[in-house]
Kinemage of the C-alpha trace (Angstrom):
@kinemage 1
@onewidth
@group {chain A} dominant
@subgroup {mainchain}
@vectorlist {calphas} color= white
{ca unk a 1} P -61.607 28.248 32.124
{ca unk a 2} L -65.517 28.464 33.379
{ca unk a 3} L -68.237 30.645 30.930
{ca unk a 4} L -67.948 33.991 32.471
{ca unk a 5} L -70.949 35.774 33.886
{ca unk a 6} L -72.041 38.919 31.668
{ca unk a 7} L -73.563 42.200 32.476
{ca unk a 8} L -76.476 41.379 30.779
{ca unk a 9} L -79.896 39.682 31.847
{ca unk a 10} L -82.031 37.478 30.115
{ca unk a 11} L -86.192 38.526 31.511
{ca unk a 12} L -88.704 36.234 31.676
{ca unk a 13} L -92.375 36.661 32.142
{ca unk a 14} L -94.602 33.800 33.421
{ca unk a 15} L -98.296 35.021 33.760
{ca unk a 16} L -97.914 38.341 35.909
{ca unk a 17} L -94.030 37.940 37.208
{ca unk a 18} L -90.892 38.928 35.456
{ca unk a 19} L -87.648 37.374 37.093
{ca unk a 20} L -83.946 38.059 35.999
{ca unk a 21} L -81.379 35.113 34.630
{ca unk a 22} L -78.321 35.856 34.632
{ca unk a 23} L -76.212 35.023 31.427
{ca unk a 24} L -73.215 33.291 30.785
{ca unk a 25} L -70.925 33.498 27.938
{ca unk a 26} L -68.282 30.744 27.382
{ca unk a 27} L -64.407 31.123 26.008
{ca unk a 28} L -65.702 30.368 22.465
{ca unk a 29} L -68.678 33.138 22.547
{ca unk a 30} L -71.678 30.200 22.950
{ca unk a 31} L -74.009 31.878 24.797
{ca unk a 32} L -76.239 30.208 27.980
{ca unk a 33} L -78.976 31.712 30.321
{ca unk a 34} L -78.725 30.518 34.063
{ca unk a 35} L -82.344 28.762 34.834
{ca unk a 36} L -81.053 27.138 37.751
{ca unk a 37} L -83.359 29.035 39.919
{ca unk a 38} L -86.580 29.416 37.491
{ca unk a 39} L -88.787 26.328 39.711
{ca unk a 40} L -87.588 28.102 42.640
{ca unk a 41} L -88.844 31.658 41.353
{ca unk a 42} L -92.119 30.716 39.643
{ca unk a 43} L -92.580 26.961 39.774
{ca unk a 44} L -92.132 26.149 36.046
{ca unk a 45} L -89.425 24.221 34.579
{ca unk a 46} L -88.042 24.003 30.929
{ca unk a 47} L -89.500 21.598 28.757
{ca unk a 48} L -86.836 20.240 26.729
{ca unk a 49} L -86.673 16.936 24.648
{ca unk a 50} L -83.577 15.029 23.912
{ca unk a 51} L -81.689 18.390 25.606
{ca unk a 52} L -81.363 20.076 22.638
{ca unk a 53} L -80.908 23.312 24.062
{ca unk a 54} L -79.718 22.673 27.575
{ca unk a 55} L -76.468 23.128 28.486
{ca unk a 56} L -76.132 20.038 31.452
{ca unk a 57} L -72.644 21.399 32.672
{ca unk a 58} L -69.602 23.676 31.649
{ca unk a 59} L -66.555 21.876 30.318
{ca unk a 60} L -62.975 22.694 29.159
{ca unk a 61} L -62.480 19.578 26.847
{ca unk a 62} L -63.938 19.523 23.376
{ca unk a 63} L -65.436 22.322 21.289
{ca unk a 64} L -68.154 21.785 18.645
{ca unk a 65} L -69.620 24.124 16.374
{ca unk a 66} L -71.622 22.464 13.506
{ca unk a 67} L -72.560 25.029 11.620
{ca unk a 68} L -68.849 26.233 10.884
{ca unk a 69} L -67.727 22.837 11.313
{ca unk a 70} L -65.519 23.160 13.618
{ca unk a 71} L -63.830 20.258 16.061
{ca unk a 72} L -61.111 21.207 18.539
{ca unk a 73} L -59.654 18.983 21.232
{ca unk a 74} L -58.341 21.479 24.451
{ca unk a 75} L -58.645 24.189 21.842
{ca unk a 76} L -56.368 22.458 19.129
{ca unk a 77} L -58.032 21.984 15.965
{ca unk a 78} L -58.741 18.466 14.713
{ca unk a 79} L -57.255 18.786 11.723
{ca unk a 80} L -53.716 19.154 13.420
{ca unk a 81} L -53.670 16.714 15.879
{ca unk a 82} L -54.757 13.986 13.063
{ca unk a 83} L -51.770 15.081 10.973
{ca unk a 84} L -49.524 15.176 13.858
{ca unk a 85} L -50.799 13.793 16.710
{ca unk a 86} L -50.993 9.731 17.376
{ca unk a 87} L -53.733 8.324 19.681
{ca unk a 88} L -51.645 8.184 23.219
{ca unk a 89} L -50.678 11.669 22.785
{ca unk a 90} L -54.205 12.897 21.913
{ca unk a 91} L -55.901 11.043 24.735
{ca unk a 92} L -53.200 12.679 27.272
{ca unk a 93} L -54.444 16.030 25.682
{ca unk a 94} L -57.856 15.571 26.617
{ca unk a 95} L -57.871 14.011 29.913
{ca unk a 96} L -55.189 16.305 31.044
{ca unk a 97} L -55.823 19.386 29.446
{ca unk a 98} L -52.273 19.734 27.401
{ca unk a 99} L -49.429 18.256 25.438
{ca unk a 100} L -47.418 16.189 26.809
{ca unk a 101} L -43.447 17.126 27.055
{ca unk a 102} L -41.113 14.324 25.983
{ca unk a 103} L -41.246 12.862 29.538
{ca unk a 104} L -44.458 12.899 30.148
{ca unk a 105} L -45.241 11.457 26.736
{ca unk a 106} L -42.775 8.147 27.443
{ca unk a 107} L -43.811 7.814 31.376
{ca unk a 108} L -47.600 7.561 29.994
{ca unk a 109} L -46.606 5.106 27.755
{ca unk a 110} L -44.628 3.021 29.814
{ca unk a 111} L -47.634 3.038 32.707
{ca unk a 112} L -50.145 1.840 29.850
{ca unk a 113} L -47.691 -0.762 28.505
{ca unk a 114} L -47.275 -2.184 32.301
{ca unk a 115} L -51.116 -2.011 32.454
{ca unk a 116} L -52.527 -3.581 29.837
{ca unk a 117} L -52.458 -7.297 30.591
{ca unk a 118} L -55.841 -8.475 33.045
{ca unk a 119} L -56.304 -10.662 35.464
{ca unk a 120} L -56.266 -14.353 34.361
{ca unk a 121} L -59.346 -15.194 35.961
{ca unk a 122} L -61.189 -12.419 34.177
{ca unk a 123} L -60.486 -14.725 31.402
{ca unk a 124} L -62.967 -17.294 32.452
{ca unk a 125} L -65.304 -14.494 32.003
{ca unk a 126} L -65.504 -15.090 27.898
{ca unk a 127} L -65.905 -18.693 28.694
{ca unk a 128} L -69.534 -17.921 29.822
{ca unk a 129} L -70.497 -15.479 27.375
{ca unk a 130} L -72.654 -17.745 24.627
{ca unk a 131} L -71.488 -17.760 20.868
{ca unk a 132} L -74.086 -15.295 19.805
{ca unk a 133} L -73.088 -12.609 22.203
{ca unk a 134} L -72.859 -8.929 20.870
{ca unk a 135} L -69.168 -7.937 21.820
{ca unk a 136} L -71.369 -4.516 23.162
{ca unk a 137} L -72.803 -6.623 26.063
{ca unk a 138} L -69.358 -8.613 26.673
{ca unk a 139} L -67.250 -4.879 26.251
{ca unk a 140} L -69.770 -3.148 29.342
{ca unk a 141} L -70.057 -6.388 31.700
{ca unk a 142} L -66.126 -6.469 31.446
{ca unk a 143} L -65.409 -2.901 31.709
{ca unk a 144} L -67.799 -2.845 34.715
{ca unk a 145} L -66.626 -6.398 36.441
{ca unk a 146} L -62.988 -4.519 36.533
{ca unk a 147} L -64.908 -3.238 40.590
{ca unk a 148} L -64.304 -6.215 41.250
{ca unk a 149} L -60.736 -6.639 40.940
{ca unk a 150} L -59.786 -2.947 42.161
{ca unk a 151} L -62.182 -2.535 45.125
{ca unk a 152} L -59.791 0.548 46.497
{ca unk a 153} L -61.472 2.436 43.261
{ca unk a 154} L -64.537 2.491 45.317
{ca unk a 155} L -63.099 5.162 47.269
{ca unk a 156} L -63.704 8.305 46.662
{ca unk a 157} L -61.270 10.144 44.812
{ca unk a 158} L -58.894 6.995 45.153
{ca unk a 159} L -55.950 7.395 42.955
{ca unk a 160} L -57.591 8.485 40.220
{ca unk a 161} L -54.662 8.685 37.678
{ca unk a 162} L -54.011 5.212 38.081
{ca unk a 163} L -57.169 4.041 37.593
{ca unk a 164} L -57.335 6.005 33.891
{ca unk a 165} L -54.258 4.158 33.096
{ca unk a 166} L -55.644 0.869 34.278
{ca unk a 167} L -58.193 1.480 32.054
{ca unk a 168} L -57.112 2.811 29.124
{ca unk a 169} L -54.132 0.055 28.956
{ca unk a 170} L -56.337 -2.979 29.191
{ca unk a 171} L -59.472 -2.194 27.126
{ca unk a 172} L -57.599 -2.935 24.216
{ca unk a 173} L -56.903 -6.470 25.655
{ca unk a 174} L -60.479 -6.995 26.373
{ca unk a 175} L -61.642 -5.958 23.325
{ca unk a 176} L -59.182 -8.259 21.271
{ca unk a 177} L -59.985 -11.166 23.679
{ca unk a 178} L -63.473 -10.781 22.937
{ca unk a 179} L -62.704 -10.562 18.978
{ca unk a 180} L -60.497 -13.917 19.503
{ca unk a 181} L -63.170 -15.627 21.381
{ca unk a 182} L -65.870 -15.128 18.679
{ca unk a 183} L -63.462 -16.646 16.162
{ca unk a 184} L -62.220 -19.883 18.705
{ca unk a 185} L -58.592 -18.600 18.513
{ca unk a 186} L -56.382 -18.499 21.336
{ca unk a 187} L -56.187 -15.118 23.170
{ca unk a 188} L -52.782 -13.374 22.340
{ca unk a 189} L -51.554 -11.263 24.967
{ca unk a 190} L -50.207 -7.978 25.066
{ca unk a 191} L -46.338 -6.931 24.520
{ca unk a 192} L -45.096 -4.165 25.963
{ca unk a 193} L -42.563 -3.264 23.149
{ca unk a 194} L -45.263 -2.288 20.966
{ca unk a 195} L -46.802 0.984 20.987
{ca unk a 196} L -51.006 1.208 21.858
{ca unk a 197} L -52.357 0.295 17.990
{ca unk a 198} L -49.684 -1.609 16.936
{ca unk a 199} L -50.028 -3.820 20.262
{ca unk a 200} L -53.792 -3.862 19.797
{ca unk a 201} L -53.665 -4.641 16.276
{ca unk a 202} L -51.145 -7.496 17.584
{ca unk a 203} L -53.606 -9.268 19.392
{ca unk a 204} L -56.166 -9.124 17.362
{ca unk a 205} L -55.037 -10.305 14.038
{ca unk a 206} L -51.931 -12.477 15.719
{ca unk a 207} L -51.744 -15.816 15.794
{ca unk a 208} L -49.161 -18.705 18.109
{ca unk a 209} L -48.123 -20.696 14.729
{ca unk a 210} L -46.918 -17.759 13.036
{ca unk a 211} L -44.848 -14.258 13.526
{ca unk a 212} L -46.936 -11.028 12.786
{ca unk a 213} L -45.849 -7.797 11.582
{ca unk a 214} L -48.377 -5.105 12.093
{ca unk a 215} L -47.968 -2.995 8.960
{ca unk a 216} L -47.572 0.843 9.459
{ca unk a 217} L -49.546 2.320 7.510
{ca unk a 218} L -52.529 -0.192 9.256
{ca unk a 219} L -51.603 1.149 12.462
{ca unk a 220} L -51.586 4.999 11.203
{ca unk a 221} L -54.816 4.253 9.947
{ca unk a 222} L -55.854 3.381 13.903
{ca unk a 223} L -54.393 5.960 15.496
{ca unk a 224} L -56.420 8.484 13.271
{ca unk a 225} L -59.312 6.477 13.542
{ca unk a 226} L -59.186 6.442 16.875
{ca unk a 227} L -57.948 10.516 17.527
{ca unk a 228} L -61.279 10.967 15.220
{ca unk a 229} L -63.950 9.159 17.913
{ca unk a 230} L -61.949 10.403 20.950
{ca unk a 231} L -64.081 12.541 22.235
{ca unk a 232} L -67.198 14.644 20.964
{ca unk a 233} L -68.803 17.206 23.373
{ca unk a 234} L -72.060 16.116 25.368
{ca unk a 235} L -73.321 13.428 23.398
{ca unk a 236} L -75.240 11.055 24.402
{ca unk a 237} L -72.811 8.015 25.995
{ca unk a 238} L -70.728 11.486 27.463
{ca unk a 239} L -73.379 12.779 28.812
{ca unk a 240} L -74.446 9.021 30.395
{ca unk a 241} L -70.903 8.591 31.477
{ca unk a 242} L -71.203 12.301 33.529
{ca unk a 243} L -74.736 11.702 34.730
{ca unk a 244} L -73.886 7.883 36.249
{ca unk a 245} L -70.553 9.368 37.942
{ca unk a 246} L -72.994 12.059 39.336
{ca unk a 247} L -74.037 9.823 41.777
{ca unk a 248} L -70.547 8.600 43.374
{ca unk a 249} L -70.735 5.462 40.862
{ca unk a 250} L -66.963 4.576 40.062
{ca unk a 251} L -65.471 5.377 37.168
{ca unk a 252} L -65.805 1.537 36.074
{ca unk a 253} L -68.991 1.455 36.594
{ca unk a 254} L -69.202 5.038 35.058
{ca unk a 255} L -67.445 3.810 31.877
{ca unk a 256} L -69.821 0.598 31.690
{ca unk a 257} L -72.732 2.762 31.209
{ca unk a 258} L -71.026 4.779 28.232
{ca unk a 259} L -70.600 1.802 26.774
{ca unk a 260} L -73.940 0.581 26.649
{ca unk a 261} L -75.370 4.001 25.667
{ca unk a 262} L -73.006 3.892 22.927
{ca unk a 263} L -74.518 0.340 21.932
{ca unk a 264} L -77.917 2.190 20.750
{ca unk a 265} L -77.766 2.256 16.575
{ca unk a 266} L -79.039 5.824 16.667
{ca unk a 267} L -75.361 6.691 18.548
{ca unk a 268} L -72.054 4.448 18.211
{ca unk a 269} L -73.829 1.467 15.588
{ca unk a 270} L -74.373 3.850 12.738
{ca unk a 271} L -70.988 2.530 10.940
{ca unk a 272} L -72.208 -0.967 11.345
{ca unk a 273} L -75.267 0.544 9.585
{ca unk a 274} L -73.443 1.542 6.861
{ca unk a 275} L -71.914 -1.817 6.297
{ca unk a 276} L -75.462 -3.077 6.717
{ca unk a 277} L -77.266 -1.009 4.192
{ca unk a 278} L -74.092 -1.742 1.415
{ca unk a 279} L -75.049 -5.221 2.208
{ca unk a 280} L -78.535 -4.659 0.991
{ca unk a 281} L -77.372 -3.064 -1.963
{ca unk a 282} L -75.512 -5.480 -2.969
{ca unk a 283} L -78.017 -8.493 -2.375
{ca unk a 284} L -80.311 -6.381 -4.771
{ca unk a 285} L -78.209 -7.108 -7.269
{ca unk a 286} L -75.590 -3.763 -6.467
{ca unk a 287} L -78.190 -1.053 -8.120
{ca unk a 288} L -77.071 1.510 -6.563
{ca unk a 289} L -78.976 3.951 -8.666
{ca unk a 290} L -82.026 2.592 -7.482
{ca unk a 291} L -81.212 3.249 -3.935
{ca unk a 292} L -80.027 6.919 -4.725
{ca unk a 293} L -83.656 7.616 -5.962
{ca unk a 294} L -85.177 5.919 -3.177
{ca unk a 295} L -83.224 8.114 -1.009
{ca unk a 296} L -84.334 10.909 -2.619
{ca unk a 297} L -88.204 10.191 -2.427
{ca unk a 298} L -89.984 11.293 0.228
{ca unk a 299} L -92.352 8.763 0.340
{ca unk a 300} L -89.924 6.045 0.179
{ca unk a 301} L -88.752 5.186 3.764
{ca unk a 302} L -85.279 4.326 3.119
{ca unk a 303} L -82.363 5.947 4.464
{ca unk a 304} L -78.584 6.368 3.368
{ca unk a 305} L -77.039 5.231 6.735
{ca unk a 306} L -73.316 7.390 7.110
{ca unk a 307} L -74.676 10.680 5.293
{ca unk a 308} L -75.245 14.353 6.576
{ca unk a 309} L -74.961 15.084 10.679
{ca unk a 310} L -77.602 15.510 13.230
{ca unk a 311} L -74.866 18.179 14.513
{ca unk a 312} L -72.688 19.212 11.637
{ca unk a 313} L -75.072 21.081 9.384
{ca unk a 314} L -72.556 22.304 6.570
{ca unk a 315} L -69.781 19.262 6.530
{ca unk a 316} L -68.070 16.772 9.095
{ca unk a 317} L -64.554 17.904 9.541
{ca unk a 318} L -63.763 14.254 10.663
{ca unk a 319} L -64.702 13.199 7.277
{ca unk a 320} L -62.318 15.034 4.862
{ca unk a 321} L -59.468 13.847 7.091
{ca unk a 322} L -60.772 10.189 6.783
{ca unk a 323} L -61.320 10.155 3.598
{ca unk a 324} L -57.607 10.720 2.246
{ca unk a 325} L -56.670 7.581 4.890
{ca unk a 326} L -59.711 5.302 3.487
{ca unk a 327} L -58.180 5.868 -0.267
{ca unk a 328} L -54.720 5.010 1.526
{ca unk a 329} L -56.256 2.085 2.972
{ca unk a 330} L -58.210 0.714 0.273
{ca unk a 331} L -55.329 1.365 -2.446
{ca unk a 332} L -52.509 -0.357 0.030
{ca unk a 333} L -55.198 -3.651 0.477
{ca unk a 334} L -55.943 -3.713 -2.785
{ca unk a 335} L -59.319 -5.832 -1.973
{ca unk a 336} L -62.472 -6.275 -4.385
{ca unk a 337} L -65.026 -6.149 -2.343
{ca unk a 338} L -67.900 -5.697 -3.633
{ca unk a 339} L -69.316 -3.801 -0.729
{ca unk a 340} L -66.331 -1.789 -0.956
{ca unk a 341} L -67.577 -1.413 -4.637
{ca unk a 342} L -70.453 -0.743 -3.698
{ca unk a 343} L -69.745 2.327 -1.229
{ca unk a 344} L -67.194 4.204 -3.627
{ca unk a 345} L -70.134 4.392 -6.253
{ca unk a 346} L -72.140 5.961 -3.092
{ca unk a 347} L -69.914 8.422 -2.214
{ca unk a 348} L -69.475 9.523 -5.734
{ca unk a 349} L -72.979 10.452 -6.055
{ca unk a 350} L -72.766 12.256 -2.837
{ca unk a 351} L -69.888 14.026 -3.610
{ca unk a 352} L -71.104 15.416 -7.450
{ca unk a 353} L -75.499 14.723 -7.273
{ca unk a 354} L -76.983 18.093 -6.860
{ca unk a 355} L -79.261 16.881 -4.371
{ca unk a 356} L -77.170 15.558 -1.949
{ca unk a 357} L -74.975 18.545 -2.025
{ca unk a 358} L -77.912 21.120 -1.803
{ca unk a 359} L -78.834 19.071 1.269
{ca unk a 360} L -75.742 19.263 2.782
{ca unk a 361} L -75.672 14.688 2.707
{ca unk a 362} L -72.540 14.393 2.650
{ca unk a 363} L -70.469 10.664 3.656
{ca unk a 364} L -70.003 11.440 7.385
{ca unk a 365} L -67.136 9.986 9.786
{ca unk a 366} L -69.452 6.826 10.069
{ca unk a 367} L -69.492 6.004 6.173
{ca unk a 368} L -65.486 5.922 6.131
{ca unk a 369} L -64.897 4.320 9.253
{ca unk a 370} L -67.349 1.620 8.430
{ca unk a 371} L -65.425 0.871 5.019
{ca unk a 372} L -61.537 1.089 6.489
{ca unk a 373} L -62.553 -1.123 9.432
{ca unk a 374} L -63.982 -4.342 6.844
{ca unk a 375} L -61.133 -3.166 4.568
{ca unk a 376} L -58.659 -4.590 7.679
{ca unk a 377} L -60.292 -6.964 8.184
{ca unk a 378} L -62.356 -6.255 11.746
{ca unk a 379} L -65.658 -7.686 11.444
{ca unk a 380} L -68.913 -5.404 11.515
{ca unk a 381} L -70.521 -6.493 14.794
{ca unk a 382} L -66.653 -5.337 16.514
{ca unk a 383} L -67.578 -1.653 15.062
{ca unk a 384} L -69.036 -0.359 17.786
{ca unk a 385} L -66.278 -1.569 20.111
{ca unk a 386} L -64.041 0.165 18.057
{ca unk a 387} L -66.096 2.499 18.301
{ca unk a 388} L -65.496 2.811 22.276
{ca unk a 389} L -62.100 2.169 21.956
{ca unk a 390} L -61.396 5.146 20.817
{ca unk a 391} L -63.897 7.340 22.400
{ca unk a 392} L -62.431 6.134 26.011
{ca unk a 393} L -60.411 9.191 26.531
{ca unk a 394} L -63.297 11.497 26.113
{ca unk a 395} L -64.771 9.678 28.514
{ca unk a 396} L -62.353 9.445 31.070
{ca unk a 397} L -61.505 13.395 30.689
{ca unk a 398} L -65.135 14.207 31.058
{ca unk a 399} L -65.615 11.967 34.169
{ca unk a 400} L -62.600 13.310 35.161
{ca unk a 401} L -63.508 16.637 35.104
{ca unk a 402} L -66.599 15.746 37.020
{ca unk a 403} L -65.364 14.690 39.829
{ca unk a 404} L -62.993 17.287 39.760
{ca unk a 405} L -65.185 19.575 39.826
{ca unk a 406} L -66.776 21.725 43.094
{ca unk a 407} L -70.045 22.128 41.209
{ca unk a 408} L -71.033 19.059 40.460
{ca unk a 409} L -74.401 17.758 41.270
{ca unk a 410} L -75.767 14.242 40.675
{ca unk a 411} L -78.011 14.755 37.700
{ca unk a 412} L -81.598 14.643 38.618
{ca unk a 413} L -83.770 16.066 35.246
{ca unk a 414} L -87.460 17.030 35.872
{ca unk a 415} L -90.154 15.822 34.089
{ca unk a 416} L -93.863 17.042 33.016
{ca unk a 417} L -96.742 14.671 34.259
{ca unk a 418} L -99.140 13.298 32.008
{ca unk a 419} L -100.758 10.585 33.336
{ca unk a 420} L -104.148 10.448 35.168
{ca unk a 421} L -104.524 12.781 38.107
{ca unk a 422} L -105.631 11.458 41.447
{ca unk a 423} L -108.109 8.656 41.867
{ca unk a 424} L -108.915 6.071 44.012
{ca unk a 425} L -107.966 2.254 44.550
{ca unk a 426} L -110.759 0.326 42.967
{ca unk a 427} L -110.875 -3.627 44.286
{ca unk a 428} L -110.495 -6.638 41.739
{ca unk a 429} L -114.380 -7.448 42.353
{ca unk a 430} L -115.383 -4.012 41.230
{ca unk a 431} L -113.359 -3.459 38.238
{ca unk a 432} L -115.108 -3.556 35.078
């Protein structure tokens, strides 16, 4: 469905001219004035930082609405599809816009279980990458070097289907080869009688000298992890993957650049934040009721990294479903960790300290994410590759979409000049 155009217009005055938008209304009652023509009418532009309120395209895959915190997936709500959903299914939802039947569901499963292994000599690739690379950097240079090795995806609209497959079955693989290189074990490779988690979880925690059994309730924990980061309206590695596929770039190379906007801390590394701050904590001796009043001073400029939502302003829906599957998690490892410890003391506070709940700070999807990921056993610089792991289907469905679409446009935002206005060349010898 596209927003539908209402009877209504929105005016505008600029000096002595009024002009007309017209208004749009999408499926789920958001609102949206058409400015697509305000230059063109009276030479100004909107002024409008970070694109808080600009609406860069119209899209049928994820609705948001923070305030009532609300998260729905092709219109299904979140909470659903992470009690009955698993990851495979989900990301068919999204990038196809519906459930798979029973067929459709085993014939997607067998393409990404055909798909998954890469080329050998991509594996040479990690042998280059130095011992102190972020897996970030080696995640995007693979993801993008995969041109290379299907050159027929430079073609326009070339098989496009396949190419989702080919990427959603091997970034697993890359992303446990990378985790295996970092810890100078050999890389163990895919097997296709094991679902998506389970084979990821496989070959990352696997080993030659030994059988390993990937334990269920491990690779539940996954699949909801992963349903939870799928996909998450226009933020800001969507929005990068849309605006680089704009141009004609491949999906590859779209994908790439999702990845690295997704590297920034303010976006995908606010999990590994988490872990970072508990870290702090607990070199400070764990007082943890010294950091809840520096969090609540003002003046202090400390932060609780994985608490409250630049979007969600009442409560993160992702959260209460993470929760119950961190207490799983935690309960079924049975670990004492102190950072662990550390971040159930945290969350109390949160959940009963006035403050916190008359601010609406409450542990995010980030917080428990952070905590069932060390709990497993990943390390915290892999975070934010799990991070993209699981947010790969909304990309592919929104560069999908894209491409799909008749009205897309490469993305070309304006800007407001600053700088100095014209001048003149001044020579070397006659500068002061």
């Amino acid at each position: 469905m596209e927003a539908t155009t209402t009877a209504t217009t929105a005016s505008l005055t600029v000096g002595e001219k009024t002009i007309q938008l017209p208004t749009f209304v999408g499926t789920e009652n958001e609102g949206a004035i058409d400015i697509s023509k305000l230059r063109q009418e009276t030479n100004y532009i909107t002024l409008d930082h970070g694109y808080m309120n600009t609406g860069s395209c119209t899209s049928a895959i994820t609705f948001l609405d923070g305030e009532q915190g609300i998260l729905r997936y092709r219109g299904i709500p979140i909470e659903q599809l992470a009690e009955h959903s698993n990851f495979i299914e989900t990301a068919y939802l999204l990038i196809y816009g519906k459930l798979p039947n029973r067929t459709e569901l085993t014939n997607f499963r067998t393409s990404l279980s055909r798909h998954s292994m890469i080329h050998e000599d991509m594996k040479r690739f990690f042998d280059g990458y130095p011992s102190t690379a972020h897996p970030m950097a080696i995640l995007s240079a693979m993801v993008c070097s995969m041109s290379s090795y299907y050159p027929q995806a430079l073609e326009p609209n070339y098989e496009i289907d396949l190419m989702i497959v080919r990427l959603l079955a091997k970034m697993p693989t890359i992303v446990a080869f990378s985790y295996k290189k970092s810890m100078g074990q050999p890389f163990i490779y895919p097997q296709n009688s094991l679902k998506y988690c389970s084979n990821f979880l496989h070959m990352l925690f696997g080993i030659p000298a030994e059988e390993y059994h990937v334990d269920p309730d491990l690779d539940r924990a996954l699949n909801l992890l992963l349903i939870l980061h799928a996909d998450h309206e226009q933020n800001c590695s969507t929005s990068t993957v849309r605006l680089v596929g704009s141009s004609g770039a491949n999906m590859f190379a779209s994908v790439a650049a999702g990845v690295c906007a997704l590297w920034g801390r303010l976006h995908g590394g606010a999990n590994q934040e988490v872990m970072e701050m508990l870290e702090v904590i607990h070199a400070d001796g764990d007082n943890v009721d010294k950091y809840i009043a520096l969090a609540k001073d003002k003046k202090s400029k400390f932060r609780l990294m994985g608490f409250g939502h630049r979007v969600y302003k009442n409560f993160d829906p992702r959260a209460k479903i993470i929760k119950k599957a961190c207490d799983t998690i935690l309960a079924k490892m049975g670990k004492k960790d102190p950072l662990l410890e550390i971040a159930k003391r945290l969350e109390e506070h949160a959940l009963s300290d006035s403050y916190f709940i008359d601010h609406k700070l409450y542990p995010n999807v980030d917080f428990y994410s952070g905590i069932i990921y060390k709990a497993i056993g990943i390390p915290i610089n892999m975070f934010t590759v799990m991070f993209a792991l699981g947010r790969l289907p909304g990309w592919l469905a929104n560069w999908k979409e894209m491409v799909e679409s008749p009205n897309t446009k490469i993305g070309r935002p304006r800007q407001i000049y600053t700088g100095p206005v014209s001048r003149n060349y001044v020579p070397i010898e006659e500068r002061a």
